[in-house]
MIVEX-194147 format. One record per residue: x, z, y of N, C-alpha, C, O, CB in turn; residue in three letters. Coordinates in steps of 0.2 Angstrom, whole numbers, plus 5000, padded with zeros to 4 digits. Each point is the difference from the previous one (the first is absolute). Glycine has a CB too. Layout:
// residues N
XZYXZYXZYXZYXZYALA
...
// end
This chain:
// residues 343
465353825161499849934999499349994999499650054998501449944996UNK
498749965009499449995002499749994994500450024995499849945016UNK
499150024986499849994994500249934999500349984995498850135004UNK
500749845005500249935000500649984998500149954996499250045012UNK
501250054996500649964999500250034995500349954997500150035014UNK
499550094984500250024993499749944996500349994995499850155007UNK
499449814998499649964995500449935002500349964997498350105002UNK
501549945009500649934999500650004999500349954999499350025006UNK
500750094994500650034999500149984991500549964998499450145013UNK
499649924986500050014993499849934998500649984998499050145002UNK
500049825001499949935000500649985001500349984995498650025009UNK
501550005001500449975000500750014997500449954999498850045008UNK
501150094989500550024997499549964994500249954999500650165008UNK
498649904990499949934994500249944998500249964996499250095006UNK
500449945005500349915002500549994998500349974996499250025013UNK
501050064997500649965001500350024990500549974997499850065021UNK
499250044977500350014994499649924996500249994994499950185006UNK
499649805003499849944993499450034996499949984995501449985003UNK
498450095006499450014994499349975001499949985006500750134992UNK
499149894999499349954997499750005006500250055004499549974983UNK
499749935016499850005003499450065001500050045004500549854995UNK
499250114997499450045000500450085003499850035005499549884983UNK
501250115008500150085003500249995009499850045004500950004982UNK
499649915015500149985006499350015005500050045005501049894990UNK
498550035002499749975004499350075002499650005004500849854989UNK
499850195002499750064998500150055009499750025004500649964978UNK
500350025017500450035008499749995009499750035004501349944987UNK
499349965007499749955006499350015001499750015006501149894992UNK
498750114996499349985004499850075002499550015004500049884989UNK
500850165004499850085000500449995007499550015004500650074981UNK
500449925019500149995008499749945002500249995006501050074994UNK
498449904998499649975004499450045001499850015006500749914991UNK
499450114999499150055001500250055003499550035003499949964987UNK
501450045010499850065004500349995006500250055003499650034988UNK
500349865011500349975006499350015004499950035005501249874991UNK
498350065000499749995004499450055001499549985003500949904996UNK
499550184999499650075000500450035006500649985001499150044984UNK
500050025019500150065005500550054998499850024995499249975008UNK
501350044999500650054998499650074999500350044997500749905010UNK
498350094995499550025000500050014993500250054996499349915013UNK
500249984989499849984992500450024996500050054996499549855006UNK
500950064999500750034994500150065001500450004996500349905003UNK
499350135002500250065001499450074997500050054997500849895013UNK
498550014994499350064996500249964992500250044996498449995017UNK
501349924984500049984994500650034995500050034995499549865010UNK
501050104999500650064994499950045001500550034998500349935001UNK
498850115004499950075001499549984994500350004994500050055021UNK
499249934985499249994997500249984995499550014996499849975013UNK
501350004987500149944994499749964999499949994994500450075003UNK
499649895007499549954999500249905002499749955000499650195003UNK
501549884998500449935003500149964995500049955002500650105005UNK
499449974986500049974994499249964997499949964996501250155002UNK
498649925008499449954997499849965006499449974999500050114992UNK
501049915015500149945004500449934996500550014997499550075015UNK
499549864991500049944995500849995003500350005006498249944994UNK
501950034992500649975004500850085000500650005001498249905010UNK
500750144987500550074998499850014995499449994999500850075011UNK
500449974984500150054995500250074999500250045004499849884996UNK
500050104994500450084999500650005004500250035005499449984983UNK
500749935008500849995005500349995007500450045003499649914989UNK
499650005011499950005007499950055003500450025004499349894994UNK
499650135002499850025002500450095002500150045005498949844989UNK
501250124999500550054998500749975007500150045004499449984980UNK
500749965016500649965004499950055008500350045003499649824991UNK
499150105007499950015006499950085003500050025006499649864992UNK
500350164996499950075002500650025002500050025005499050014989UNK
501749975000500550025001500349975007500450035004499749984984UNK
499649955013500649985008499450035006500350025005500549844991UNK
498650155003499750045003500350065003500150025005499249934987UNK
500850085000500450094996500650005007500250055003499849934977UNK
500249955023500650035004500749974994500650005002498650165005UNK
500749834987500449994994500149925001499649965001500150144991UNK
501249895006499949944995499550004993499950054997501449955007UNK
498549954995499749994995500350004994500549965000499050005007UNK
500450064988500250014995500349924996500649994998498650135003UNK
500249835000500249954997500549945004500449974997498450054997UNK
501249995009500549995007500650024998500549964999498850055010UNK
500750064992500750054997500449974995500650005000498850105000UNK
500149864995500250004993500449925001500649994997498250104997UNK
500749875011500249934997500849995005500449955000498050004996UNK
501650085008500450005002500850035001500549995004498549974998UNK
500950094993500750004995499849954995500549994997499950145005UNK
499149844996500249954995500049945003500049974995499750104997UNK
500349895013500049925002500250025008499749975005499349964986UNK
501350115011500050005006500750005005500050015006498950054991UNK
501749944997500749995001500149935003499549965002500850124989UNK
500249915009500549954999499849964994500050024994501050055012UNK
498949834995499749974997500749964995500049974995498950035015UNK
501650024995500849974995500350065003499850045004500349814994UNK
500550164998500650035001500349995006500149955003500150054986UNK
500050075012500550015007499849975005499550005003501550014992UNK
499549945007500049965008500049934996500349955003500450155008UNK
499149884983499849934999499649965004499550014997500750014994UNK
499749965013499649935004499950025007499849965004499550004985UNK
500850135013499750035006500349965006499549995004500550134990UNK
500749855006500449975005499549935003500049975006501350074985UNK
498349945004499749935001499350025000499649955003501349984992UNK
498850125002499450025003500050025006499649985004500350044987UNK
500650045011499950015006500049955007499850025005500650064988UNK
499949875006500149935002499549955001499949945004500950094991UNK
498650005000499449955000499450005007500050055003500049974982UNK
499749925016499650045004499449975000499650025004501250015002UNK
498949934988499550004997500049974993500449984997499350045015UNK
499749974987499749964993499649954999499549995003500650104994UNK
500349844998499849945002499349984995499749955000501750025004UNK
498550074992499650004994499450064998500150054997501149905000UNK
498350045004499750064998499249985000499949945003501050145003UNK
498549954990499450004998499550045003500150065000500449904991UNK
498950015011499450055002499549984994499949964996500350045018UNK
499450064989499249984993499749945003499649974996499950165001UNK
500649835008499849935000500149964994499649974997500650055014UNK
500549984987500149974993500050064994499550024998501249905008UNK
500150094993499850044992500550075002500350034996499649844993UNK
500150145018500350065000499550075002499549995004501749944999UNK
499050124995499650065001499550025006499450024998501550004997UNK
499649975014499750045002500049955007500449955001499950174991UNK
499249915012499849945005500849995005500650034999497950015002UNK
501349925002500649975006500350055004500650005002498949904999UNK
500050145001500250045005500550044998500550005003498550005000UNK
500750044989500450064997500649954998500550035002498450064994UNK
501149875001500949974999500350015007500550045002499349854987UNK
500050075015500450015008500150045000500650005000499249965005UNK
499850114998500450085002500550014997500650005002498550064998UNK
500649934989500650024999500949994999500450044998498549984999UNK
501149905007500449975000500650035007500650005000498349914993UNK
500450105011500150025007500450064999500649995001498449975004UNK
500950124992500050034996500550034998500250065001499049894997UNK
501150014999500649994995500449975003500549984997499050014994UNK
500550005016500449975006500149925002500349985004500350134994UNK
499049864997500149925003499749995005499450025001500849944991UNK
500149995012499849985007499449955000499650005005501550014997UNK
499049944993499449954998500050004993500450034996499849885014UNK
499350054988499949974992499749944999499849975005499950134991UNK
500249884997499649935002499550014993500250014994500849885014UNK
498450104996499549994993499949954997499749965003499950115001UNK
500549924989500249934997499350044995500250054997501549895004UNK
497750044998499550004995500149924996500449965003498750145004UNK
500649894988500149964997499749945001499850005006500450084989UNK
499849855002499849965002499249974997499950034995501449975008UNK
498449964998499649974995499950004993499650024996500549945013UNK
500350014990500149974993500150074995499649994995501149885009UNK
499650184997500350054996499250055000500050065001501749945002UNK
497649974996499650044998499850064998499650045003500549884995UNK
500350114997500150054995500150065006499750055000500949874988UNK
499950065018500450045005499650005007500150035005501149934989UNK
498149995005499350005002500549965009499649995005499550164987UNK
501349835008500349945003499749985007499450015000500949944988UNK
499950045017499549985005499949925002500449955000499950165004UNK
499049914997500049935004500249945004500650014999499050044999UNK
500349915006500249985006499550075007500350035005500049824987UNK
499250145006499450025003500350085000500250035006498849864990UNK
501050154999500250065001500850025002500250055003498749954988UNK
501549955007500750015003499650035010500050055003501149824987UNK
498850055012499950005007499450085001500150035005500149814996UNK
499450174996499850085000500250055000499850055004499949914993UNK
501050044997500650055002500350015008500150055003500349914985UNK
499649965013500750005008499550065003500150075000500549775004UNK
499050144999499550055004500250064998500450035003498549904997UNK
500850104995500250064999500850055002500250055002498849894991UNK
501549995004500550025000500450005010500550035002499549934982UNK
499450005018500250045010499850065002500250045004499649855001UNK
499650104990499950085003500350074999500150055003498949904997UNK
501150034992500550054996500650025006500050065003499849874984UNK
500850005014500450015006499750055008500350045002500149844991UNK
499050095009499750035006500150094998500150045004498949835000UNK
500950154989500150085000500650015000500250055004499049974992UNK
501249954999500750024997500650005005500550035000499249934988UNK
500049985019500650005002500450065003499750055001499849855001UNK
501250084998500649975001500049964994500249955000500350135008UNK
499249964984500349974996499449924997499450005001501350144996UNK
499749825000499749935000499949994994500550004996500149965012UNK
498650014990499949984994500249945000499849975006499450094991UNK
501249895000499949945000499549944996499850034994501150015011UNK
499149904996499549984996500449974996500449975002498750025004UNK
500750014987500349954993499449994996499450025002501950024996UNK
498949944996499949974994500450004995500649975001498949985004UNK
500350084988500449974995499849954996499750024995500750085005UNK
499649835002499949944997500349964994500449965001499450055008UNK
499850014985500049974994500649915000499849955003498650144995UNK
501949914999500549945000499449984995499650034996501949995005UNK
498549915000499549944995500749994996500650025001498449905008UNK
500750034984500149984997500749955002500650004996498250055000UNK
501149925008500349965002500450015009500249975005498949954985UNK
500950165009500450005006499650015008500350035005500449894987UNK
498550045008499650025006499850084998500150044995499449825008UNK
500350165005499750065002499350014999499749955000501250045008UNK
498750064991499550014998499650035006499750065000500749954988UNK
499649955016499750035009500049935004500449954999500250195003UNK
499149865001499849945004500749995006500150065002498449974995UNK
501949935006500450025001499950015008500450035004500049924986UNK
499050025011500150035009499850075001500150025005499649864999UNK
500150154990499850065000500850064999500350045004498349914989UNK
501650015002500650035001500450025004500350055001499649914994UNK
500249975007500549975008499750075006500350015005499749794994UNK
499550235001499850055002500550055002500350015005498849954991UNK
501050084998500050054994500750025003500449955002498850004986UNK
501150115012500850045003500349974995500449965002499450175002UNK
500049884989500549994995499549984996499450025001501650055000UNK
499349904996499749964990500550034995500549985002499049895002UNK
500650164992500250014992499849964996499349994999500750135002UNK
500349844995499849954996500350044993500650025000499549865010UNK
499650124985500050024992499649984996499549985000500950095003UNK
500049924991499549984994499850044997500350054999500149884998UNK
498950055002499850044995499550004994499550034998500950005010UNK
499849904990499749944994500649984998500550015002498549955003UNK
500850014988500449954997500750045000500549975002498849915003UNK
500750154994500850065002500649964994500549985001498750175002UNK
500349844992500449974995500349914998500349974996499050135001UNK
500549895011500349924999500750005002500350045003498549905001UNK
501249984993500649984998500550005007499950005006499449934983UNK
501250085008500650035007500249935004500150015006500750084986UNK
499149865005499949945006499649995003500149985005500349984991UNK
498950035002499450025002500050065006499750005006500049964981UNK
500650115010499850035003500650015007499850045005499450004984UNK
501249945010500649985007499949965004500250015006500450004988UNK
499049935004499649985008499350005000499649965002501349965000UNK
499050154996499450045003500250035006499749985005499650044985UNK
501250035009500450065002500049935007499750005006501150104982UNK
499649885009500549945007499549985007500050005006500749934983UNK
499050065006499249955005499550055005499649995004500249914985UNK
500550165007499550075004500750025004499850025006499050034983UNK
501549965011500650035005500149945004499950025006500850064987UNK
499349885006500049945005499650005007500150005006500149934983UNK
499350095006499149995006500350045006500350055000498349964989UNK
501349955018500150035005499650075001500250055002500149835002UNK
499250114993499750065003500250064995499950075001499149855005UNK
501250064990500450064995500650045002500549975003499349964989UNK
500050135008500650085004500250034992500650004999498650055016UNK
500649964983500450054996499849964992499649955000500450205009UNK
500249874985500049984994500050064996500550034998499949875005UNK
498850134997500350034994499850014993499849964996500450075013UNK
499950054990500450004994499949974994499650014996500450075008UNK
500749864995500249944998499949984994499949944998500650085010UNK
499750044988499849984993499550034994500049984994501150005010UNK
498450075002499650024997499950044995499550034999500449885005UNK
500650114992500150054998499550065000499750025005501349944997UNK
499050074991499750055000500250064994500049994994499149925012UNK
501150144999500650064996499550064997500250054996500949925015UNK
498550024991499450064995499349984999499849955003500850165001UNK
499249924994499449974995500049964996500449994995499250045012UNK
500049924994500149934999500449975001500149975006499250034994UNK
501249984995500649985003500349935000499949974995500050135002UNK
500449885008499949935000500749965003500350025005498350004998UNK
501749954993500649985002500349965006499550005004500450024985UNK
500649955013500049985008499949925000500449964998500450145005UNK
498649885000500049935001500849964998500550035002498550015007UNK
501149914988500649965001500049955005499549975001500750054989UNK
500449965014500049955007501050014999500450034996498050005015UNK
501649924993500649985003500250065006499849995006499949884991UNK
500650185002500050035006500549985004500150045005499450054990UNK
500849885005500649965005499649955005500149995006501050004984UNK
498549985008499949935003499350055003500049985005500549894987UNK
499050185008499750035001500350025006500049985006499550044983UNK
501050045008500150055007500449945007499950015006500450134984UNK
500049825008500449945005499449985003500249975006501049984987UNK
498150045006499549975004500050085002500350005005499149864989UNK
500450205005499750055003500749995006499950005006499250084982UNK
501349925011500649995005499949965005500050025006500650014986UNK
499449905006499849965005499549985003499949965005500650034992UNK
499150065001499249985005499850085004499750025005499449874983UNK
501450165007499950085007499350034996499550035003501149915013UNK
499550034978499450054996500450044999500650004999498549934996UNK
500550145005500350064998499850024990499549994997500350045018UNK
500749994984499950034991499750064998500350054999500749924999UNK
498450035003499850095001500550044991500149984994498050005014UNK
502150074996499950074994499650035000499750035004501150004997UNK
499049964994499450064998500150054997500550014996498949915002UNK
500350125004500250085002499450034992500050064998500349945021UNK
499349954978499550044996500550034994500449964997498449975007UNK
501150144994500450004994499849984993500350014995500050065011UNK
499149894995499749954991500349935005499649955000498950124992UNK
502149925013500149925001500650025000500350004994498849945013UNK
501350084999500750015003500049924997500149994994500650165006UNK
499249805005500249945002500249975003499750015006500049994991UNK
500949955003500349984996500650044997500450035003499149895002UNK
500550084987500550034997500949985003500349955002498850044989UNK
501050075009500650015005500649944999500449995004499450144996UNK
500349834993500349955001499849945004500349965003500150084989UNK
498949965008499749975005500150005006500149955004499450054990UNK
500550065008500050035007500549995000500049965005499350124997UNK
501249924996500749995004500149935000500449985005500150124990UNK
499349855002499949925001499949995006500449975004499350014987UNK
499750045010499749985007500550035004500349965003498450054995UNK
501650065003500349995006500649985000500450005005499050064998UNK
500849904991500849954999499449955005500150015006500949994979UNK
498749965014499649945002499950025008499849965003499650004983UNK
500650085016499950035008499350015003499849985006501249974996UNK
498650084991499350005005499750065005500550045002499349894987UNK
499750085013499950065003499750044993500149984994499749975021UNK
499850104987499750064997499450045002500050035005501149974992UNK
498349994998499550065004500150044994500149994994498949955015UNK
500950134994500050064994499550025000499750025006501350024993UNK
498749964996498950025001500050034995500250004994499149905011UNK
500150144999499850064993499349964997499650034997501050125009UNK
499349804996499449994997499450034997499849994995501049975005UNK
499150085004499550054999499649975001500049955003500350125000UNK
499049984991499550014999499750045003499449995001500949974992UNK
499950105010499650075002500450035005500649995000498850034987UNK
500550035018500750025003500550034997500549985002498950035005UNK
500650034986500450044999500649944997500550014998498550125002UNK
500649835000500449934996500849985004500649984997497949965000UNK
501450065011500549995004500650024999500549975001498750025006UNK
500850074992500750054999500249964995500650015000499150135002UNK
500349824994500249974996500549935002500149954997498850114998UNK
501249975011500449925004500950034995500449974996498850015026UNK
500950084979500550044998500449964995500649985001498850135000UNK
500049874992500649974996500149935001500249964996499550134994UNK
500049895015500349935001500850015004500549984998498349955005UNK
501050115001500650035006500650014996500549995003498750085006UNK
500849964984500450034997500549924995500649995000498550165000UNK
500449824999500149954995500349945006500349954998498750094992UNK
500949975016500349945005500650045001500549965000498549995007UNK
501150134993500750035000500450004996500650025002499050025004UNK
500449954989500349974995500249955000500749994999498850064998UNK
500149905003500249925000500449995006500149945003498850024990UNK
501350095010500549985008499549955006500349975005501150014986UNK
497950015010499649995003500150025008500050065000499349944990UNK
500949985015500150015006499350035003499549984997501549935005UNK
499050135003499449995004499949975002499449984998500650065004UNK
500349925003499749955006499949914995499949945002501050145011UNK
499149944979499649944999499650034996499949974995500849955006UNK
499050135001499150024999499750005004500250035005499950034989UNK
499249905007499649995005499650075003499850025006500149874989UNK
500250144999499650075002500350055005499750055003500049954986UNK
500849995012500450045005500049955009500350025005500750034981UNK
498649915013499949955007499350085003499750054997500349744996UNK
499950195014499550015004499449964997500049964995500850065015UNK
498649994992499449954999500249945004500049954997499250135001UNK
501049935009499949965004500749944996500149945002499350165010UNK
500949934984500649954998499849994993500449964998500450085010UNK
498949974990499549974994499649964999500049974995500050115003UNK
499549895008499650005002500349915003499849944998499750215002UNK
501249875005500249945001500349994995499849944999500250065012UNK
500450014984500249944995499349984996499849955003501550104994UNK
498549974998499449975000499749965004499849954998500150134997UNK
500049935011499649945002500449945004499749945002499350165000UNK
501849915000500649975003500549984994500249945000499750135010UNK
500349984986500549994994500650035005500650014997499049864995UNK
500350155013500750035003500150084998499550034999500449885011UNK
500650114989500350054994500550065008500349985004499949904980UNK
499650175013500450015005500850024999500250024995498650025010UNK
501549945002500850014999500249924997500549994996499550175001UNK
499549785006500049934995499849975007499949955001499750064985UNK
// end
């Protein structure tokens, strides 16, 4: 094992375990620095003992790098992966519809408030065998999540062709995850949008308003033509800070997500798994479609599509009404057509 891939290897069995940023972030920059040094170097520096005092490396890291040097697994590697490196649920829960997937509607770059640049979510996406993804960074309004502009979205696009111009066969596509207004508008300019592969529309304000109030917010944002998926609906928040589930009408909710061919995302995060499975099963009395997203923050975050996949197989969720299981090229035309395939 090269010394790079043992520090991505390790970053990312973190990720996909949920642990803090900083240990994470500790990984990634230690295989940034020694990505970008000579194989020369690294190699007179761990003979000499002296890798631990390049900027950007530690005892730990640095230690990593000699062992995979050594010809060895690394020890810390070894370790974390008998401990986070199984199976994310039991047996063959969700595998049927994971296997099935073929990409992800939902996901974050350090542009906004996720970890790790565009590039590296894509590979890893790639990686892990999906075909396409769509990068949804956040929107304006959500500050805190450092939100994009108009000006910087259109910044992104750029980047995200060239991303594609390497990765191909596999396809980044373009989104947004656009903040619901108070009253239901979108928090992007709309011709900017009308651009965009997909839009994800979610709240993430006012979580606590009133269920009428907040029913034709939901309504008026699933409506918006340019709206593709809806997600995670009720906002919920299952660890840490804990936060109970928005209230709305979910009948008259999911019957518009039905008649306008917005999709219900599952969220795959395990401080979300939204919508709560009697939810989820509403929606698909009401006949809507489905994206299952892992909502990632960081790569190791994606593996995390699993417990949506498990929780759609449960609730008796078909494939062919999950968008995730479409081609790009068939993703791409409903979003920008509304035409569905096998419709």
């Amino acid at each position: 094992m090269e010394p790079v891939e043992a520090l991505e290897r390790i970053a990312f069995l973190l990720e996909r375990q949920g642990a803090v940023t900083y240990r994470v972030q500790a990984f990634r920059t230690a295989a940034a620095v020694i990505g970008e040094l000579s194989g020369e170097e690294v190699r007179r520096r761990a003979l000499n003992g002296s890798l631990a005092r390049v900027k950007g490396l530690g005892p730990k890291t640095s230690g990593v790098v000699e062992e995979a040097l050594a010809g060895r697994v690394p020890g810390y590697l070894a370790r974390l992966t008998a401990e986070a490196g199984g199976p994310l649920v039991d047996g063959e829960r969700g595998q049927r519809l994971r296997r099935a997937l073929r990409g992800d509607c939902h996901l974050h770059s350090n542009w906004s408030d996720g970890g790790s640049p565009v590039e590296a979510m894509a590979r890893a996406a790639r990686d892990l065998g999906h075909r396409w993804c769509v990068l949804t960074d956040h929107s304006p309004r959500l500050t805190i999540a450092h939100g994009l502009t108009a000006d910087r979205l259109r910044e992104q696009l750029t980047l995200v062709a060239a991303v594609n111009e390497q990765l191909a066969p596999f396809r980044l596509l373009t989104g947004i995850e656009c903040d619901i207004l108070d009253d239901g508008r979108l928090d992007q300019e709309p011709e900017l949008l009308a651009e965009l592969d997909m839009v994800v529309a979610s709240v993430h304000s006012k979580l606590r308003m009133d269920a009428a109030a907040m029913t034709r917010r939901l309504v008026a944002a699933v409506g918006n033509p340019l709206v593709d998926v809806l997600g995670h609906c009720t906002g919920r928040q299952l660890t840490g800070t804990l936060r109970p589930p928005s209230q709305f009408d979910a009948g008259l909710v999911f019957a518009a997500c039905a008649a306008y061919d917005t999709a219900v995302e599952i969220n795959c995060r395990p401080d979300r798994l939204d919508p709560p499975r009697p939810l989820l099963r509403q929606a698909l009395d009401a006949g809507t479609l489905f994206a299952i997203d892992s909502d990632a923050h960081a790569p190791g975050q994606l593996d995390w599509q699993i417990y949506g996949c498990a929780r759609a197989e449960e609730c008796g969720v078909p494939a062919d009404r999950i968008i995730n299981t479409w081609t790009a090229r068939q993703v791409t035309a409903w979003t920008g057509t509304g035409s569905t395939p096998g419709r």
